[in-house]
VOGU-3710 file (C-alpha; in Angstrom, 3 decimals, decimal comma):
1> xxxxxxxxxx> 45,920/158,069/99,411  42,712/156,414/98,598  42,858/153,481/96,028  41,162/154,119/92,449  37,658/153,230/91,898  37,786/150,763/89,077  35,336/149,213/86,815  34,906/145,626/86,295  35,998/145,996/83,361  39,711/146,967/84,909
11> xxxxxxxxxx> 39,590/144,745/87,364  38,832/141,401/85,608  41,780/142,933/83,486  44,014/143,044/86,587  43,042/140,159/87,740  44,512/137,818/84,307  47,533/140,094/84,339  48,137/139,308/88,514  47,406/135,704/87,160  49,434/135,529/84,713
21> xxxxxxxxxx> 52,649/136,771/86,608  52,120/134,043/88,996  51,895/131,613/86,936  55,203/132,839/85,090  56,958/133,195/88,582  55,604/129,119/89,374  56,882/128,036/85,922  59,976/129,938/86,877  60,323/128,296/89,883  59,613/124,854/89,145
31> xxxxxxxxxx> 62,541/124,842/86,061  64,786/126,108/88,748  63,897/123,139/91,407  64,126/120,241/88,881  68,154/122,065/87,225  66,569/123,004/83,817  66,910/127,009/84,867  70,538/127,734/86,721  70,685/129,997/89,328  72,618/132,688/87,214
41> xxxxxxxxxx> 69,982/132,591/83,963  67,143/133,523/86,687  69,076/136,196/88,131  70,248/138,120/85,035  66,513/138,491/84,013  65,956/141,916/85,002  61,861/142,084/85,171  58,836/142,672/87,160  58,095/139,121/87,246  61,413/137,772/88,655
51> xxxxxxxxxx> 62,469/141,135/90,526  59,349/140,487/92,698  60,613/136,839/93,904  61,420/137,074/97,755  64,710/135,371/98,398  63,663/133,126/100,729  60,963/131,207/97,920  63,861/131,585/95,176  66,555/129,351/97,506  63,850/126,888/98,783
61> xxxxxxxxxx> 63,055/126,094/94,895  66,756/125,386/94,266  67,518/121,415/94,099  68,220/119,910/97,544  67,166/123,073/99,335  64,077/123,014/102,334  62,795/125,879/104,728  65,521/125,251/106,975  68,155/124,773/104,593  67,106/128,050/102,933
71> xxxxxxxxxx> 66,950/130,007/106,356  70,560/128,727/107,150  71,989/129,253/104,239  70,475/132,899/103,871  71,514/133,680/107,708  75,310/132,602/106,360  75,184/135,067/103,230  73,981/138,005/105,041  70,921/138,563/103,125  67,385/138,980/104,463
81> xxxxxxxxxx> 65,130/136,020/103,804  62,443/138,921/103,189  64,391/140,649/100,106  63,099/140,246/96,723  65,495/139,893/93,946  65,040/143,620/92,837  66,387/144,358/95,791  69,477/142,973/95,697  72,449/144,778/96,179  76,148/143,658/94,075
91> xxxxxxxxxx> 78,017/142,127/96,781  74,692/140,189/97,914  73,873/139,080/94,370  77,673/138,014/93,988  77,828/135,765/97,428  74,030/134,370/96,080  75,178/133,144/92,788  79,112/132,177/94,149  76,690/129,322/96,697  75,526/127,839/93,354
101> xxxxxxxxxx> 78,115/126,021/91,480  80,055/125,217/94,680  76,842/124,263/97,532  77,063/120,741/98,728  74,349/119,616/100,945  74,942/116,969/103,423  72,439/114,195/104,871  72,333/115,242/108,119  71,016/118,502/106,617  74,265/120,878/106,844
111> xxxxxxxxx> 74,706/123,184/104,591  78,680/123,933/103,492  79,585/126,628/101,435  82,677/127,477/99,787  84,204/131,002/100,348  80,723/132,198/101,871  81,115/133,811/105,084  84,541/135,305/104,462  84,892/139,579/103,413
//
């Protein structure tokens, strides 16, 4: 299916909109990496903006949390680092928001989690 001719009228208007969600999602993100925005708050929004988030960006902005921290710790819970929030199902959305009040990060960069792993 061919994409719709638009005028530049539409897509200067698409544009601001596409810039404006990403600026929302950063804004999001950012709260979330320095504690103001728990874990939970983010996840109950149920919206284009956060449903879009892949997982792997939404666990690397959580507080102590790096690209291999966040690969780790998504390989543990069973979840795809390529999921986006909308996409997740109960059980993964329970095991993603049990790792937040309970995640201790070590220095050498080990990640332990508390009842994660076991069904």
């Amino acid at each position: 299916m061919a994409m719709p001719v638009l005028t530049p009228a539409q897509r200067a208007e698409a544009r601001r909109k596409a810039a404006a969600v990403r600026k929302e999602r950063g804004e999001l993100m950012a709260a979330l990496k320095t504690g103001s925005l728990p874990l939970a708050a983010l996840l109950e929004r149920d919206d284009a903006v956060v449903g879009r988030i892949r997982l792997r960006r939404l666990v690397e902005s959580l507080p102590g949390i790096g690209s291999v921290r966040a690969e780790r710790l998504l390989a543990t819970l069973d979840i795809s680092e390529t999921r986006r929030i909308q996409g997740l199902g109960p059980h993964q959305r329970a095991r993603l928001l049990a790792l937040s009040p309970t995640r201790s990060v070590s220095r050498s960069g080990s990640v332990s989690l508390a009842g994660v792993g076991s069904r």
